[in-house]
PyMOL Python script that loads the backbone (N, CA, C, O; Angstrom):
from pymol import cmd

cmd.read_pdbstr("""\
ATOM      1  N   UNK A   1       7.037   9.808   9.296  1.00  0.00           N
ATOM      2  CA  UNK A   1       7.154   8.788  10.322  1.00  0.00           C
ATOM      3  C   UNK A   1       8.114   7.705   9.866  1.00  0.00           C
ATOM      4  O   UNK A   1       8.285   7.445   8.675  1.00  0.00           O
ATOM      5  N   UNK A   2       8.714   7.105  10.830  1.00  0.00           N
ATOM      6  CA  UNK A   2       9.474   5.902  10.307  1.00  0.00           C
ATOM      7  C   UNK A   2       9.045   4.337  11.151  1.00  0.00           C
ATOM      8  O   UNK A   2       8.667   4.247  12.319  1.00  0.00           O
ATOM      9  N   UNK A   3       9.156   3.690  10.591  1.00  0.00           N
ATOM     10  CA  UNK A   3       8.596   2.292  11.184  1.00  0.00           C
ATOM     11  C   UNK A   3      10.201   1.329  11.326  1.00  0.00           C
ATOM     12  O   UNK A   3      11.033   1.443  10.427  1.00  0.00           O
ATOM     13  N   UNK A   4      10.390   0.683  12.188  1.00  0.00           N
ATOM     14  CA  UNK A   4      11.254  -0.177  12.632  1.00  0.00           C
ATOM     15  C   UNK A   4      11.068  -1.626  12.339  1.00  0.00           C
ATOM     16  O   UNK A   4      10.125  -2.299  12.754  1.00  0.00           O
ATOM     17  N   UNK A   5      12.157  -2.097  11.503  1.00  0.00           N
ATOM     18  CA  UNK A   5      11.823  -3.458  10.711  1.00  0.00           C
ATOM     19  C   UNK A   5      13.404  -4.140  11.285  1.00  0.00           C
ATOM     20  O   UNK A   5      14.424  -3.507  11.558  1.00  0.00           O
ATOM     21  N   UNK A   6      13.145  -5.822  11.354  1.00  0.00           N
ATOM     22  CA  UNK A   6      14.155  -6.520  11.880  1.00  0.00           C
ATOM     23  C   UNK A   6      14.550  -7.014  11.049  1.00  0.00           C
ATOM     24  O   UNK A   6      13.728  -7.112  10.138  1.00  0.00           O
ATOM     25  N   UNK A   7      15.947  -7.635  10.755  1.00  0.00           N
ATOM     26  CA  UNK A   7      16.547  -8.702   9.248  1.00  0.00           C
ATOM     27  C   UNK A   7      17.070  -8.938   9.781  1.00  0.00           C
ATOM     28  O   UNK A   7      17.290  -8.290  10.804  1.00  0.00           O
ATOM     29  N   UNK A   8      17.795 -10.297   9.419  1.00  0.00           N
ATOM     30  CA  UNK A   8      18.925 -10.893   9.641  1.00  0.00           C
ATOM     31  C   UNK A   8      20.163 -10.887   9.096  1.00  0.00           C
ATOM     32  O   UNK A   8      20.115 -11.438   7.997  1.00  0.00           O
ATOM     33  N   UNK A   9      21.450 -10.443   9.420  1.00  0.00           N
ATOM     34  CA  UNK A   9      22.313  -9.932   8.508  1.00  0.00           C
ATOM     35  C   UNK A   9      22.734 -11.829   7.617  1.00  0.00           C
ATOM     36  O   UNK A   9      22.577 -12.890   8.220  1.00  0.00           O
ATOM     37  N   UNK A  10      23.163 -11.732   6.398  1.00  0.00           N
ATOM     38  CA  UNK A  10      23.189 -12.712   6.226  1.00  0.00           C
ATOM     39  C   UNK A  10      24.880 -13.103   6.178  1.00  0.00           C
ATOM     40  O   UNK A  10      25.165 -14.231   5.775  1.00  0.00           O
ATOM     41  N   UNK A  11      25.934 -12.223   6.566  1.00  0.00           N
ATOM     42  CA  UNK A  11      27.315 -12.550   6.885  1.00  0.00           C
ATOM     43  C   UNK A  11      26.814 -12.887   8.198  1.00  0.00           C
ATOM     44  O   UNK A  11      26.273 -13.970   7.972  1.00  0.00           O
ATOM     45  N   UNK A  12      26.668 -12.671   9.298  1.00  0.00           N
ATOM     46  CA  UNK A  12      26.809 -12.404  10.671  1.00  0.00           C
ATOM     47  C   UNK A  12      25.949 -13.483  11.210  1.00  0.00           C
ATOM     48  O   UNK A  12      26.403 -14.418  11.869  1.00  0.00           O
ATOM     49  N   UNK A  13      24.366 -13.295  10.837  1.00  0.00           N
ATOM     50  CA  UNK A  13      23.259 -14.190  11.139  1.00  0.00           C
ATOM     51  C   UNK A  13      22.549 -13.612  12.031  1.00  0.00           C
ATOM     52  O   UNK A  13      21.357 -13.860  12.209  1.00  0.00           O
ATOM     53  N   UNK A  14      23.369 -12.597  12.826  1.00  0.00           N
ATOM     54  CA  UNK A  14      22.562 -11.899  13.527  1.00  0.00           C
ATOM     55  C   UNK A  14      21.545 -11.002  13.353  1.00  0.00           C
ATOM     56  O   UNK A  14      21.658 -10.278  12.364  1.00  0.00           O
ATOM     57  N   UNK A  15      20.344 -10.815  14.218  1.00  0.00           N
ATOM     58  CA  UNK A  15      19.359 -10.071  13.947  1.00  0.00           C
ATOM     59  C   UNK A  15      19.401  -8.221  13.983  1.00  0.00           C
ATOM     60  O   UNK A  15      19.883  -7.608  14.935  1.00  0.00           O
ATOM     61  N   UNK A  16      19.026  -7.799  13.218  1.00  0.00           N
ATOM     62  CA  UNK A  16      20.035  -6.230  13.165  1.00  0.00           C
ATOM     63  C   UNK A  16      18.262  -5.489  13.221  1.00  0.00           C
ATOM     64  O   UNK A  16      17.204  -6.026  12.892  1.00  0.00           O
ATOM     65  N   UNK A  17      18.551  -3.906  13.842  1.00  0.00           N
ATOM     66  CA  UNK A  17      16.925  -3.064  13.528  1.00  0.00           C
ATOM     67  C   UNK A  17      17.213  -1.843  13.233  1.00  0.00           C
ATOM     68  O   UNK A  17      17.712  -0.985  13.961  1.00  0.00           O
ATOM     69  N   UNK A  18      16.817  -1.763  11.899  1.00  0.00           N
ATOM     70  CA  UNK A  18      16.680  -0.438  10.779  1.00  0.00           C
ATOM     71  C   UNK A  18      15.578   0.536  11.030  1.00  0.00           C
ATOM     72  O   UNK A  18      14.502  -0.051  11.137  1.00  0.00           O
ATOM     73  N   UNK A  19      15.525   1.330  11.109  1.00  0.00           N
ATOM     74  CA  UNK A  19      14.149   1.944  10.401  1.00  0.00           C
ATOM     75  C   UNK A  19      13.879   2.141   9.049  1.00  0.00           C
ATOM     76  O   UNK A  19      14.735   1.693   8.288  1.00  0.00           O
ATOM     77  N   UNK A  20      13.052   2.615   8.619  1.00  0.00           N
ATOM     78  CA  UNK A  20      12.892   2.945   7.382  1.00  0.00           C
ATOM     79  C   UNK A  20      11.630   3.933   7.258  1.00  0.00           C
ATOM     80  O   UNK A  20      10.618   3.896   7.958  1.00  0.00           O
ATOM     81  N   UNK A  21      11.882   4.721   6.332  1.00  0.00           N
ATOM     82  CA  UNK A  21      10.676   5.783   6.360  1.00  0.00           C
ATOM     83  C   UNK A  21       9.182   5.302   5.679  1.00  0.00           C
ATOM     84  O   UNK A  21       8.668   4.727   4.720  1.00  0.00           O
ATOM     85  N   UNK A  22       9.011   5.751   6.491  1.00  0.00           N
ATOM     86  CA  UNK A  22       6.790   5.479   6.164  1.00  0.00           C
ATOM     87  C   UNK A  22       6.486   6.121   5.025  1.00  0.00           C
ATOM     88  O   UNK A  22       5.754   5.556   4.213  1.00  0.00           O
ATOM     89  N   UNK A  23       7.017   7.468   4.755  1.00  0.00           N
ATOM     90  CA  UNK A  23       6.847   7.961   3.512  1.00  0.00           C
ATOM     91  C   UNK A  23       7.038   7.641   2.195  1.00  0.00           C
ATOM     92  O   UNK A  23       7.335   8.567   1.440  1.00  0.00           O
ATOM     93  N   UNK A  24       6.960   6.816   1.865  1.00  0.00           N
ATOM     94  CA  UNK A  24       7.562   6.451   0.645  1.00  0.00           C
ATOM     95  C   UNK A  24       6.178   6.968  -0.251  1.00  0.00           C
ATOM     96  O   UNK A  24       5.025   6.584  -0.061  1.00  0.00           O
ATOM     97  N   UNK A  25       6.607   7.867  -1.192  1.00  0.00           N
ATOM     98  CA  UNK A  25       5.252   7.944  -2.371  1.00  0.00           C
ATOM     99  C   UNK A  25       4.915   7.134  -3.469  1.00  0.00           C
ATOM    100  O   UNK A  25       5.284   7.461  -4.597  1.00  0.00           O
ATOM    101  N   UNK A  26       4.385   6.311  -3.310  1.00  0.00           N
ATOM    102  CA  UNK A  26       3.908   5.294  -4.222  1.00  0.00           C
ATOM    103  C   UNK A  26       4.826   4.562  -4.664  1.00  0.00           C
ATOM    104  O   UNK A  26       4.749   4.055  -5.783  1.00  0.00           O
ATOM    105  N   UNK A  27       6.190   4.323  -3.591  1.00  0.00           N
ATOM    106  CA  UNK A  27       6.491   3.213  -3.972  1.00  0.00           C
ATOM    107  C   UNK A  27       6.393   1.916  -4.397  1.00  0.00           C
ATOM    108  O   UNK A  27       5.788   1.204  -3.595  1.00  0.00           O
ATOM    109  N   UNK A  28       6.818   1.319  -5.475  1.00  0.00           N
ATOM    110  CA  UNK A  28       6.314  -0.428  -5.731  1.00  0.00           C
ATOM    111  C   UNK A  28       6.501  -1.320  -4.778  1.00  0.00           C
ATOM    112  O   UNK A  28       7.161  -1.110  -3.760  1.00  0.00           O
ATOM    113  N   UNK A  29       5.869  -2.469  -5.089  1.00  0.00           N
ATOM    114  CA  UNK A  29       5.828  -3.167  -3.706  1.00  0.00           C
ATOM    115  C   UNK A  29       7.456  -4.036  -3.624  1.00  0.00           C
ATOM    116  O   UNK A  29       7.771  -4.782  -2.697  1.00  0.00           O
ATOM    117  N   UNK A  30       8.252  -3.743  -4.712  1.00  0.00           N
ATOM    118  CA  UNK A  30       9.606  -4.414  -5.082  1.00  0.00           C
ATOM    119  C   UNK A  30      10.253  -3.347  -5.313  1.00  0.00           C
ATOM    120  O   UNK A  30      11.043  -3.251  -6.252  1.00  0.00           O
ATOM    121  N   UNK A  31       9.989  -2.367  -4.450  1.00  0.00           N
ATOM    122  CA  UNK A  31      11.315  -1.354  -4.054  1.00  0.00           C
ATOM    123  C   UNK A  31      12.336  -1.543  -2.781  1.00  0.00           C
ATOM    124  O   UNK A  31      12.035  -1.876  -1.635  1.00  0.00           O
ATOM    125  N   UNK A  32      13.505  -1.265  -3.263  1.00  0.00           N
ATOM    126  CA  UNK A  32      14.658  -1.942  -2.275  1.00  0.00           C
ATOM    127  C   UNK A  32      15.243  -0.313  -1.752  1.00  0.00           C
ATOM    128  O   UNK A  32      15.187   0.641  -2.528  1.00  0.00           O
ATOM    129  N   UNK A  33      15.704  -0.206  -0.565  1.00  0.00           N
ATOM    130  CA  UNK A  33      16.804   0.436  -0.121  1.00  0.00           C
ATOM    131  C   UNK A  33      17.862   0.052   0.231  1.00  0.00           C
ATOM    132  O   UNK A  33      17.816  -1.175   0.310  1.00  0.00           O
ATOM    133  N   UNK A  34      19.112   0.550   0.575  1.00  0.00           N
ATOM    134  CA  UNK A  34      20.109   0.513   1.268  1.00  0.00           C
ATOM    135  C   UNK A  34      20.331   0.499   2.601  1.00  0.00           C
ATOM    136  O   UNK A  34      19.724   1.436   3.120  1.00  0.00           O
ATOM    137  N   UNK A  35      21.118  -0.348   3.626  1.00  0.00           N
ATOM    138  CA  UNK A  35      20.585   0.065   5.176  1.00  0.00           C
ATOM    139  C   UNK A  35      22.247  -0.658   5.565  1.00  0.00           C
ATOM    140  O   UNK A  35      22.566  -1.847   5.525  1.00  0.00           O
ATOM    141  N   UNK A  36      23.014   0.429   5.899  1.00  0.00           N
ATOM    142  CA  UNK A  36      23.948  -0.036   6.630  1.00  0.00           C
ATOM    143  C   UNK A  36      24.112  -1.010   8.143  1.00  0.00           C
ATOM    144  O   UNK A  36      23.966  -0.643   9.308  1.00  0.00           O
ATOM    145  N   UNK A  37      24.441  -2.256   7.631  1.00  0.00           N
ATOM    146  CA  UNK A  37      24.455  -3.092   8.890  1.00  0.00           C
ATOM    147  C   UNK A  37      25.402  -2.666   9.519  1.00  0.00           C
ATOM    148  O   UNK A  37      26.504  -2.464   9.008  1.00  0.00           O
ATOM    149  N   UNK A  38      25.005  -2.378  11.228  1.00  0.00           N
ATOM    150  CA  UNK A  38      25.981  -2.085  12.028  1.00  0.00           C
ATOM    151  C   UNK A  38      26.445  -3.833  12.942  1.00  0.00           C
ATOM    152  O   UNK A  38      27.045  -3.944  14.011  1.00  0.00           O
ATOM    153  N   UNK A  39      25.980  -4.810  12.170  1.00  0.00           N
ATOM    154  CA  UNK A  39      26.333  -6.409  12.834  1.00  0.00           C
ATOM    155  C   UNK A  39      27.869  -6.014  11.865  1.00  0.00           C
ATOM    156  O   UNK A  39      28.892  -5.599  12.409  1.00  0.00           O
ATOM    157  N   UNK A  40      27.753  -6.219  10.557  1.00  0.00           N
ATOM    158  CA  UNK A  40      28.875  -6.058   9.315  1.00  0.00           C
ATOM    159  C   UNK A  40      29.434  -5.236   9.304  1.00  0.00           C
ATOM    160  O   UNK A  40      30.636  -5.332   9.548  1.00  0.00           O
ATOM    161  N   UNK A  41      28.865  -4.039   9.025  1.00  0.00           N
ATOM    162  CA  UNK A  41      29.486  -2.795   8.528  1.00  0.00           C
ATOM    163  C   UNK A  41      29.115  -2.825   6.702  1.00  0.00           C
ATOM    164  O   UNK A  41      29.464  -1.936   5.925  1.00  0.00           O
ATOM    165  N   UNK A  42      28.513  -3.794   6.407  1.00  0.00           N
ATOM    166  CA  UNK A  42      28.007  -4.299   5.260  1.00  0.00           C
ATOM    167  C   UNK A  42      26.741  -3.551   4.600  1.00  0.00           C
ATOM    168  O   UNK A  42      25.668  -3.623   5.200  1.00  0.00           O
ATOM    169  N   UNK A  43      26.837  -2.713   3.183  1.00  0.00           N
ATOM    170  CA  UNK A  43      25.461  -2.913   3.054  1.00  0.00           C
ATOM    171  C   UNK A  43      24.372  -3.792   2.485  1.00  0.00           C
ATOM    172  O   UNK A  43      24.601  -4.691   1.676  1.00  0.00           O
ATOM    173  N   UNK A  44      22.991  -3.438   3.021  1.00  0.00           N
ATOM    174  CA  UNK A  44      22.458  -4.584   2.684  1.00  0.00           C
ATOM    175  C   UNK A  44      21.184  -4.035   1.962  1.00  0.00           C
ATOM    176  O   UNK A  44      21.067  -2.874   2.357  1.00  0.00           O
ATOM    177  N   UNK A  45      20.357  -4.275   1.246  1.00  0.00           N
ATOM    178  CA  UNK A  45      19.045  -3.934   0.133  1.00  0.00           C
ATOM    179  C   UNK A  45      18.414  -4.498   1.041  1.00  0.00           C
ATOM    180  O   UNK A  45      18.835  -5.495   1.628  1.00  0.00           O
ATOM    181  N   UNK A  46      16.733  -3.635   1.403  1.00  0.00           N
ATOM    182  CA  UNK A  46      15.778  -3.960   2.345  1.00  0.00           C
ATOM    183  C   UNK A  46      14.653  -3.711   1.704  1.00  0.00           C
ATOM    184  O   UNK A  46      14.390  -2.510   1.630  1.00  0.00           O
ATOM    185  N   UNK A  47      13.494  -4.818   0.955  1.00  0.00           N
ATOM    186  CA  UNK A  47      12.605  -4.340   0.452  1.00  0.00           C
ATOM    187  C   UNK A  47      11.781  -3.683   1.400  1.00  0.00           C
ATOM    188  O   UNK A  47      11.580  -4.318   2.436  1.00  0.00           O
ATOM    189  N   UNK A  48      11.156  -2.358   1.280  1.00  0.00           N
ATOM    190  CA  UNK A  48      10.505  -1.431   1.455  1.00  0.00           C
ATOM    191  C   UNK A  48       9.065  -1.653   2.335  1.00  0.00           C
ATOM    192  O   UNK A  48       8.658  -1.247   3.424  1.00  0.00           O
ATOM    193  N   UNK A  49       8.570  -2.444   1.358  1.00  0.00           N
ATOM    194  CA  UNK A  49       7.162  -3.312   1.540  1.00  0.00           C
ATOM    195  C   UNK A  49       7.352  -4.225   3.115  1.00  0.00           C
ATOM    196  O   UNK A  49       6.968  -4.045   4.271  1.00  0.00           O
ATOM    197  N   UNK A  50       8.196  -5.304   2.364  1.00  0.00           N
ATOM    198  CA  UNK A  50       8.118  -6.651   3.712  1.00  0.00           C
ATOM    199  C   UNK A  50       9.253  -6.478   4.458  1.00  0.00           C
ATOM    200  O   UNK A  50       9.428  -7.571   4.998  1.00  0.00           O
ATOM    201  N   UNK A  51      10.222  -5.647   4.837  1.00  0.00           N
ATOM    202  CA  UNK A  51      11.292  -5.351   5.354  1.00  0.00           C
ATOM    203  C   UNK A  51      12.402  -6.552   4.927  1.00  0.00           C
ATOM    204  O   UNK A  51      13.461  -6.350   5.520  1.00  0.00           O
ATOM    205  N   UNK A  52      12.448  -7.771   4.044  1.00  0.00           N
ATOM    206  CA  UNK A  52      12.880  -8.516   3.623  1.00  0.00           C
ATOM    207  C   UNK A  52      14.532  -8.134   3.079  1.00  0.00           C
ATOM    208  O   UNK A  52      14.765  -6.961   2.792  1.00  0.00           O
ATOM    209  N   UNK A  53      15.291  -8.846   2.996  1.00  0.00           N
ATOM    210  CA  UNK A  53      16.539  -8.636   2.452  1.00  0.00           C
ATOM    211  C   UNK A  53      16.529  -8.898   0.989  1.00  0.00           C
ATOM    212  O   UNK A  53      15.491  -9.539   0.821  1.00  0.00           O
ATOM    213  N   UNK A  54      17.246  -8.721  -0.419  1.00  0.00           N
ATOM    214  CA  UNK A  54      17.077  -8.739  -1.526  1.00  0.00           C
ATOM    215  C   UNK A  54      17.580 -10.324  -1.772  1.00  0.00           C
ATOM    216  O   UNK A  54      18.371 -10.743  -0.927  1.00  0.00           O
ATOM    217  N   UNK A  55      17.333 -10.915  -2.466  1.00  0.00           N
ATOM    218  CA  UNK A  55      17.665 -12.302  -2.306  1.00  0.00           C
ATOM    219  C   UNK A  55      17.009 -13.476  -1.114  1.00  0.00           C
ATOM    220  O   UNK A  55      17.339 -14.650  -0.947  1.00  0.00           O
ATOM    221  N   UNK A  56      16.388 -12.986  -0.684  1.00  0.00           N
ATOM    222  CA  UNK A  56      16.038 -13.818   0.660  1.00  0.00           C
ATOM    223  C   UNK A  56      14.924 -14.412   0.577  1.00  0.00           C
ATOM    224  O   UNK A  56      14.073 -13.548   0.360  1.00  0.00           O
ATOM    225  N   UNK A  57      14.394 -15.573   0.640  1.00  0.00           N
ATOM    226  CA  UNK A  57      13.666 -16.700   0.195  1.00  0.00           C
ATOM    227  C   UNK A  57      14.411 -17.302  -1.064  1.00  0.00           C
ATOM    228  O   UNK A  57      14.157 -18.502  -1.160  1.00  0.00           O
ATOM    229  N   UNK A  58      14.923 -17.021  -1.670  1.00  0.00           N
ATOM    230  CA  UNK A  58      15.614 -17.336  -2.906  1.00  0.00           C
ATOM    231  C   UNK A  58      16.823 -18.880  -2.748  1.00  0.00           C
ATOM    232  O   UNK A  58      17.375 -18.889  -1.648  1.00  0.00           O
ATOM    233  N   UNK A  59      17.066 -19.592  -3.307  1.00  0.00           N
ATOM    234  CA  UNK A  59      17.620 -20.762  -3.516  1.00  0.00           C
ATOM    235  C   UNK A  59      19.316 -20.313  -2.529  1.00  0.00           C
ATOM    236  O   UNK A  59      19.950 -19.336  -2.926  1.00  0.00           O
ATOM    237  N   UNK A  60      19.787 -21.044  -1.446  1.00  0.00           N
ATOM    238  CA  UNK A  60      20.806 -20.614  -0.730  1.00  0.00           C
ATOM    239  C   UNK A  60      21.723 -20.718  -1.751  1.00  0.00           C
ATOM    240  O   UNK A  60      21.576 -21.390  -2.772  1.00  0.00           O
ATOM    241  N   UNK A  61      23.116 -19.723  -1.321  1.00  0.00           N
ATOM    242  CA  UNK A  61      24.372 -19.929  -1.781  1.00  0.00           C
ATOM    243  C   UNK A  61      24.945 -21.388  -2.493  1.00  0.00           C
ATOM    244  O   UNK A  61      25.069 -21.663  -3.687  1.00  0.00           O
ATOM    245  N   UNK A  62      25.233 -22.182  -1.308  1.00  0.00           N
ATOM    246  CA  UNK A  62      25.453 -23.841  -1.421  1.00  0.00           C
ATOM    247  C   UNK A  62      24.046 -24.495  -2.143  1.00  0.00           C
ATOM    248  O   UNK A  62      24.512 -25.403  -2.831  1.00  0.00           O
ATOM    249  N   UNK A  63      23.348 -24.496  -2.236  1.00  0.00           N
ATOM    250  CA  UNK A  63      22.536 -24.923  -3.075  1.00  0.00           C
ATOM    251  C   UNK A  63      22.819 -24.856  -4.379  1.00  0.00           C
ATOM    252  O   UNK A  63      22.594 -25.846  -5.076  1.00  0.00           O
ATOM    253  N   UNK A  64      23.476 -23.433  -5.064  1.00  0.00           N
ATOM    254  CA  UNK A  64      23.377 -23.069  -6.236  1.00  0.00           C
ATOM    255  C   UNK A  64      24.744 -23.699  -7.466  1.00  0.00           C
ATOM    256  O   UNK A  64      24.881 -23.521  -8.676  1.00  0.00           O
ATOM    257  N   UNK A  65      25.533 -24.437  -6.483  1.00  0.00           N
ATOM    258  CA  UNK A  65      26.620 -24.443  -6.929  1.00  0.00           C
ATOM    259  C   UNK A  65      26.059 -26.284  -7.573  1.00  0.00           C
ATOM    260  O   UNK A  65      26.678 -26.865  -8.464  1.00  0.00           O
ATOM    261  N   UNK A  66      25.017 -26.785  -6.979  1.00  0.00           N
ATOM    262  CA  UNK A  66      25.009 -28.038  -7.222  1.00  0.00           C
ATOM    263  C   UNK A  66      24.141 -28.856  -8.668  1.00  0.00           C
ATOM    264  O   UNK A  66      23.136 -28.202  -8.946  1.00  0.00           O
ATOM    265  N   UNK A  67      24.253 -29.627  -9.243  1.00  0.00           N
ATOM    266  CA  UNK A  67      23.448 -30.079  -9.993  1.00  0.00           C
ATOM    267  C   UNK A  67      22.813 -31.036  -9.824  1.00  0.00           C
ATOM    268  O   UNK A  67      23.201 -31.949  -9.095  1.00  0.00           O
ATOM    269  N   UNK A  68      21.430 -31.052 -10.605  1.00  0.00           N
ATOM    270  CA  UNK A  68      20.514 -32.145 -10.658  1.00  0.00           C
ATOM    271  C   UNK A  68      20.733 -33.139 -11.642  1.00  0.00           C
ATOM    272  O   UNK A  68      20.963 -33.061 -12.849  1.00  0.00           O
ATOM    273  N   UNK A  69      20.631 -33.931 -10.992  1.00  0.00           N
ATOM    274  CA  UNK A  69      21.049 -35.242 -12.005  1.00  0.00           C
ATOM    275  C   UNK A  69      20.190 -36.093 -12.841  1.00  0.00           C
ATOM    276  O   UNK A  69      20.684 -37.001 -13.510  1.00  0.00           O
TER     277      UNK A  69
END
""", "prot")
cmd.dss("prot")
cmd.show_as("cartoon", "prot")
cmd.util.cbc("prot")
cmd.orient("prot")
């Protein structure tokens, strides 16, 4: 079976829908796939578990460049 999960591409912003297979055998709960965005043409890592993008909750781009004083 496959289940249908939504992300947001993070070039585009737009909302994109993958499937991904139900089968997974004992995958970890921090297993990633590959899922060609058809917003990009980009690929993108989709954890398995929360349909989440790899990096995502994580400290933004522009954030990272800055220091604390």
């Amino acid at each position: 079976m496959q289940r249908e999960i939504i992300f947001r591409c993070p070039r585009t912003g737009m909302n994109v829908q993958h499937r991904l297979d139900d089968g997974e055998p004992a995958a970890p709960g921090n297993a990633f796939v590959s899922a060609r965005c058809p917003a990009c043409m980009a690929l993108h890592f989709v954890n398995i578990t929360t349909g989440k993008l790899l990096g995502e909750g994580k400290v933004g781009q522009s954030e990272r460049g800055k220091r604390s004083a």
